[in-house]
MARBA-957264 format. One record per residue (C-alpha): residue in three letters; x, y, z. Coordinates in nm, 3 decimals. Layout:
BEGIN
<ALA,<X,Y,Z>>
...
This chain:
BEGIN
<UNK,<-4.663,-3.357,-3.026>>
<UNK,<-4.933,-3.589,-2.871>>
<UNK,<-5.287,-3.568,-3.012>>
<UNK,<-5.417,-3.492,-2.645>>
<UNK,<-5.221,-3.157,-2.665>>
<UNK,<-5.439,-3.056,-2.987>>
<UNK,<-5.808,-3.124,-2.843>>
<UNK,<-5.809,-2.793,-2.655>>
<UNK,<-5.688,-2.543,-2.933>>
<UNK,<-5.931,-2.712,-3.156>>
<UNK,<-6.224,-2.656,-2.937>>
<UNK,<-6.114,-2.305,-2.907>>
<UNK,<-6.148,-2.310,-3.324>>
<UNK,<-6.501,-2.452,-3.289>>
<UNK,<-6.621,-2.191,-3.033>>
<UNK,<-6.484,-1.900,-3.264>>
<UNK,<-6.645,-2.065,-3.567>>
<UNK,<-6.983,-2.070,-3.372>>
<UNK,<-6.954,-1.733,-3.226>>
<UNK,<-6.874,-1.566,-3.556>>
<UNK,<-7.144,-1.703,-3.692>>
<UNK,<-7.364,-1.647,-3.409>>
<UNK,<-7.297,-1.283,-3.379>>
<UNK,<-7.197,-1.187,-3.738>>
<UNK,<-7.060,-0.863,-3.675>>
<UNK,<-6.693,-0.851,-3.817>>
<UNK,<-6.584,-0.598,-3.583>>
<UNK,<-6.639,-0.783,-3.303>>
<UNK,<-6.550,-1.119,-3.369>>
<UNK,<-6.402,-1.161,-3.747>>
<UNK,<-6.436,-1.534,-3.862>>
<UNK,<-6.175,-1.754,-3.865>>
<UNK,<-6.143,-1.676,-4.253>>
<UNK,<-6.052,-1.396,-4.270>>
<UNK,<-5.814,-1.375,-4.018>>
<UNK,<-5.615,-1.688,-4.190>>
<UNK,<-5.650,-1.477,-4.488>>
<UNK,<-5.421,-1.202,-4.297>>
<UNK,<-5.171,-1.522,-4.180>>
<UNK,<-5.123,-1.679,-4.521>>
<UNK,<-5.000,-1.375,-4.681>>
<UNK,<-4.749,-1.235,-4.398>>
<UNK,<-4.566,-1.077,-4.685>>
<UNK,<-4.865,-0.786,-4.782>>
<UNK,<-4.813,-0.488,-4.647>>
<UNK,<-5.087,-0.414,-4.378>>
<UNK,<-5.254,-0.064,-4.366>>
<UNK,<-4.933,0.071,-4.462>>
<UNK,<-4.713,-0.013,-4.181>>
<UNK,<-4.545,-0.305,-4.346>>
<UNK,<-4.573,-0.678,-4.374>>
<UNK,<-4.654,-0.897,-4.034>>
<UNK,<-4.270,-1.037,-4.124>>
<UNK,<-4.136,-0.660,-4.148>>
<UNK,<-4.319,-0.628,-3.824>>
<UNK,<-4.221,-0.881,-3.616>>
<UNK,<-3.815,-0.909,-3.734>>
<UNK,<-3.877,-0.555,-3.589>>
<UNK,<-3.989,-0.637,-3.286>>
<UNK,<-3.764,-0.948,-3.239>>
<UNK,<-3.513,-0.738,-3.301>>
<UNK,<-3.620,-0.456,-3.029>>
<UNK,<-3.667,-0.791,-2.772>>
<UNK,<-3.293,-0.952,-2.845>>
<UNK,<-3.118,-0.616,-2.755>>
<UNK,<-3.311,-0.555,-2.500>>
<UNK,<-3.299,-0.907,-2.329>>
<UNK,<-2.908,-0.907,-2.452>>
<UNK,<-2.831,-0.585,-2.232>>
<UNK,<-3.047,-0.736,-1.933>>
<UNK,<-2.866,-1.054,-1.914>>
<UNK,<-2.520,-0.874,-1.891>>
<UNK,<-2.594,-0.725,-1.605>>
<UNK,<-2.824,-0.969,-1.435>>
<UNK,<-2.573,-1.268,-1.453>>
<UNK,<-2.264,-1.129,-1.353>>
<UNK,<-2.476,-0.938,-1.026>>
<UNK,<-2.646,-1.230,-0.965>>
<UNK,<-2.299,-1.427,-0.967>>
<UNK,<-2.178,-1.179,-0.702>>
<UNK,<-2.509,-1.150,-0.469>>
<UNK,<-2.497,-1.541,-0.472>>
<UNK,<-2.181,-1.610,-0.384>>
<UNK,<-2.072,-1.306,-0.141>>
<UNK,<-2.310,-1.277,0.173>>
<UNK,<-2.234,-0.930,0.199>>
<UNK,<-2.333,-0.792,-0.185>>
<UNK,<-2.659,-0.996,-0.154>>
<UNK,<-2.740,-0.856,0.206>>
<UNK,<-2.648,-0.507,0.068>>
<UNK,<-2.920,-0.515,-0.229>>
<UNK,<-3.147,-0.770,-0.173>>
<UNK,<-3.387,-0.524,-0.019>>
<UNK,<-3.385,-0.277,-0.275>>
<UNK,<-3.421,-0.542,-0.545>>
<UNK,<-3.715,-0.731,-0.342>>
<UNK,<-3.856,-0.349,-0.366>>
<UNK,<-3.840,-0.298,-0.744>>
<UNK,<-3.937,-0.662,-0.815>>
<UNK,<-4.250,-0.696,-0.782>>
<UNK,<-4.316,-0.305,-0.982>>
<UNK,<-4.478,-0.447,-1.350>>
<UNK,<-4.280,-0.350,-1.576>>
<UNK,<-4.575,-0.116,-1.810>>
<UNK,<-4.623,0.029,-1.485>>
<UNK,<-4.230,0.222,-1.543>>
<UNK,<-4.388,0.330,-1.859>>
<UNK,<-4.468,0.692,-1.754>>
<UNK,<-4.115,0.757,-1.622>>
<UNK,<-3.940,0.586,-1.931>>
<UNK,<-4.104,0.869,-2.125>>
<UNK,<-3.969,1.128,-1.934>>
<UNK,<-3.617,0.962,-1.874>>
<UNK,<-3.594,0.894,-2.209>>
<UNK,<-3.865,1.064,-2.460>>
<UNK,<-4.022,0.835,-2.752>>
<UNK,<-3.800,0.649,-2.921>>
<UNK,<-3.597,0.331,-2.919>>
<UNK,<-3.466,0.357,-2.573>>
<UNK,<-3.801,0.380,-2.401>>
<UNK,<-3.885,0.056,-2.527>>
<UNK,<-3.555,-0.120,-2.457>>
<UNK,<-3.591,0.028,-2.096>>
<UNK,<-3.919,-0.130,-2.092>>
<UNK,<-3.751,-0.483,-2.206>>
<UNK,<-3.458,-0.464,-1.986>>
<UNK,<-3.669,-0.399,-1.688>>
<UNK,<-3.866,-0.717,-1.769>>
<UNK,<-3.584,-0.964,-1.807>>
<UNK,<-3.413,-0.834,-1.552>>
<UNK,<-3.521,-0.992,-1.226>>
<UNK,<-3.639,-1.322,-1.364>>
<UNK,<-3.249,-1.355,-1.472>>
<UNK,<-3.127,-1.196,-1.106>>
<UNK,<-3.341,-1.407,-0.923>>
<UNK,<-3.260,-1.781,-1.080>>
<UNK,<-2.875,-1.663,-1.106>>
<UNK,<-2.837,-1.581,-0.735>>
<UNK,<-3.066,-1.915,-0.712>>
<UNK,<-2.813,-2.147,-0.939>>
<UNK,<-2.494,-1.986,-0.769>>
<UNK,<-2.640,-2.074,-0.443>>
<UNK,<-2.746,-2.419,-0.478>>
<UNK,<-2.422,-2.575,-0.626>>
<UNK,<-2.307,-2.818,-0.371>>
<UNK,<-2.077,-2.696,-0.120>>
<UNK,<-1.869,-3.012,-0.108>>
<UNK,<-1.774,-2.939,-0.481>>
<UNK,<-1.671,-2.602,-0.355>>
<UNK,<-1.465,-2.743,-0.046>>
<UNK,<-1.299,-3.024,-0.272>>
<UNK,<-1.160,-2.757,-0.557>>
<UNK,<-1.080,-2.515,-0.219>>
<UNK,<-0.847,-2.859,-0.059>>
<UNK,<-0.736,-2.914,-0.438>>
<UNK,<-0.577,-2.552,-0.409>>
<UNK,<-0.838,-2.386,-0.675>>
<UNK,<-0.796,-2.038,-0.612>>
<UNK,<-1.160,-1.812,-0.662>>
<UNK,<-1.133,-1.724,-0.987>>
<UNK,<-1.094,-2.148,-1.079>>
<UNK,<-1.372,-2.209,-0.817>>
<UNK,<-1.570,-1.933,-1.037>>
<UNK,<-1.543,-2.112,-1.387>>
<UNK,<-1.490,-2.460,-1.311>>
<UNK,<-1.724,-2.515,-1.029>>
<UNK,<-2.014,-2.230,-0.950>>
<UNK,<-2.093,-2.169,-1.317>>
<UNK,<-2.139,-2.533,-1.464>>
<UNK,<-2.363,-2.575,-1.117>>
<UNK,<-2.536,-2.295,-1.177>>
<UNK,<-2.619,-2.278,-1.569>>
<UNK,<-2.921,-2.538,-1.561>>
<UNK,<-3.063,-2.270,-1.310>>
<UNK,<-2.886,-1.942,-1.512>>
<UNK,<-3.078,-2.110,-1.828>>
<UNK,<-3.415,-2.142,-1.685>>
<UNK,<-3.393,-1.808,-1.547>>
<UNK,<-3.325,-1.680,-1.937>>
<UNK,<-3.596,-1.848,-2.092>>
<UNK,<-3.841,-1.692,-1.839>>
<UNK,<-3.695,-1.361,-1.911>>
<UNK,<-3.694,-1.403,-2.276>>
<UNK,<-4.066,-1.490,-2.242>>
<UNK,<-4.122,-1.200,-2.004>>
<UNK,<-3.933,-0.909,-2.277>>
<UNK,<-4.142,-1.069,-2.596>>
<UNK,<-4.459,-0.959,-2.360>>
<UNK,<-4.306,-0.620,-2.262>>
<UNK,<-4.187,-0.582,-2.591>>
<UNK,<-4.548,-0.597,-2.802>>
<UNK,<-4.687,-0.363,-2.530>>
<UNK,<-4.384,-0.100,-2.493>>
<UNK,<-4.428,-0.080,-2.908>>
<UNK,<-4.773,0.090,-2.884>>
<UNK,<-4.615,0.395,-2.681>>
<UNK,<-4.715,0.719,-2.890>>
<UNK,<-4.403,0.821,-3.151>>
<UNK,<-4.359,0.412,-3.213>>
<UNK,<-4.414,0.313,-3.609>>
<UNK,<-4.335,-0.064,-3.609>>
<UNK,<-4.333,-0.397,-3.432>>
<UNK,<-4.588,-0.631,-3.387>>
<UNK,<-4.773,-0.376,-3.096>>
<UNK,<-4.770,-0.112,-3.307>>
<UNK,<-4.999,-0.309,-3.581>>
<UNK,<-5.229,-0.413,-3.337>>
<UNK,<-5.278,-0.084,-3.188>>
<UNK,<-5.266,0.085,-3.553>>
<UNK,<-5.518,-0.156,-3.674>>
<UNK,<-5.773,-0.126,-3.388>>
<UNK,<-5.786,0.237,-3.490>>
<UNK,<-5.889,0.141,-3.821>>
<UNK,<-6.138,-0.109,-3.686>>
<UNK,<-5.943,-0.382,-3.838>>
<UNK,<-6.005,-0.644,-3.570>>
<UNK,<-5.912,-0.968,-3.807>>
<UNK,<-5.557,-0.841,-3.829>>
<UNK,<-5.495,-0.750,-3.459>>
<UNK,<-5.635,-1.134,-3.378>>
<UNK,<-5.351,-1.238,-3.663>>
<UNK,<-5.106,-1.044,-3.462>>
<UNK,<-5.186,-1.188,-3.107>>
<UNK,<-5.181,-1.510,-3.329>>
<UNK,<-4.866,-1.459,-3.443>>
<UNK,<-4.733,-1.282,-3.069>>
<UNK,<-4.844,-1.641,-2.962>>
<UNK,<-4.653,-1.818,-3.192>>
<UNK,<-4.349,-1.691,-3.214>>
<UNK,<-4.382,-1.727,-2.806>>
<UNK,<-4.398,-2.087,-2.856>>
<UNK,<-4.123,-2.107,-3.110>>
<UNK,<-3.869,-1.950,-2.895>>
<UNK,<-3.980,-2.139,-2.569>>
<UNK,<-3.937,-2.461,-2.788>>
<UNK,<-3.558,-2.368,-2.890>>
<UNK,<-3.478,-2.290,-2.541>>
<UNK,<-3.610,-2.606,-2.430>>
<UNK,<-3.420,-2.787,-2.687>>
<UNK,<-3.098,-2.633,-2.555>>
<UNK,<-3.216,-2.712,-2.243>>
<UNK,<-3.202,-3.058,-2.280>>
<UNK,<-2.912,-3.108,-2.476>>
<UNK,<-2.705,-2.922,-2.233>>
<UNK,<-2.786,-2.973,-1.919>>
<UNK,<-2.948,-3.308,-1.958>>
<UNK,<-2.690,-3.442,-1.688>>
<UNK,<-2.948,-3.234,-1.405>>
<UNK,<-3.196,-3.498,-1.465>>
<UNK,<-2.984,-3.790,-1.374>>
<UNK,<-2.916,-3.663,-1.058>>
<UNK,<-3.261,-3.618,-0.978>>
């Protein structure tokens, strides 16, 4: 990591050390203390809803399904929209439509589609990984160079060969991107679809649990930790990133 990178989070540190200070009042701005205190023990249970861990394996959990199930459906419709004129001409307009709808704004009608409960939320999840996946598929699919396509057509590749051996090595740099901005997208939904009434875990549930409770150092641990685990999972798809489809750069 270069030292530049570090200047600005530390200043941020600085400010909240001076503005606790300034405005002592723990309830609305808790010193950096005693929020670390919350961080370095993320095995105590908080306020009765379990341990930051228990919390967030819980909403990890709720994210992966939800991003898994969005991703089944995204890539193999965005395979078809980008590659036959006709699918893409059929529902481009509906998806242009939906796409721009946040997803919390789908929260009222995932309550009455679905009630409270675990499917809300995935709803919630799927709806926010969704599009970013569509979107760079039909993107990927579409940019692989047509002379690939015409040289596997004249080597007698029939579609199904074209499919696997030409559009979807093209398109997975693209495919790839378009997952890590969905994954980043359902970790956001995620932490908010968790504080929907009849939720009892996750990571949005503390924070919403605590703030009733006035406990404002351990909902700034959980946006802490929300942050983190942001940056963790960006990171690893990054790293795959460039171990895979480190070729894209050298035609560049």
């Amino acid at each position: 990591m270069k030292r530049i990178s570090l200047v600005f989070p530390l200043l941020i540190l600085l400010a909240w050390a001076l503005g606790a200070h300034l405005i002592n009042n723990e309830f609305i701005l808790p010193r950096i203390e005693s929020v670390a205190g919350v961080l370095l023990d993320p095995f105590a249970d908080q306020l009765g809803t379990g341990s930051m861990v228990e919390n967030a394996l819980r909403s990890l959990q709720r994210v992966g399904m939800g991003f898994f199930i969005a991703a089944a459906v995204a890539i193999p419709l965005g395979i078809g929209m980008g590659r036959f004129r006709r699918l893409h001409d059929l529902l481009d307009s509906t998806i242009q439509i939906l796409r721009p709808i946040p997803p919390l704004a789908w929260l009222p009608l995932a309550l009455a589609w679905f009630k409270i409960g675990l499917t809300s939320i995935l709803f919630i999840i799927f709806l926010g990984a969704f599009f970013p996946v569509l979107l760079n598929t039909i993107d990927g699919v579409r940019g692989v160079k047509r002379t690939w396509v015409e040289a596997a057509t004249t080597l007698g590749a029939n579609e199904r060969q074209i499919l696997l051996r030409v559009i979807l090595p093209g398109a997975a740099p693209t495919i790839w991107t378009g997952l890590r901005v969905g994954f980043g997208v359902a970790w956001m939904c995620v932490v908010a679809a968790e504080m929907l009434p009849g939720t009892t875990s996750g990571l949005g549930y503390l924070i919403i649990f605590a703030f009733n409770f006035g406990q404002i150092q351990l909902i700034i641990a959980g946006m802490i930790v929300i942050g983190l685990i942001g940056l963790a999972l960006d990171a690893l798809f990054k790293v795959i990133e460039a171990k895979r489809f480190g070729w894209r750069e050298l035609e560049r």
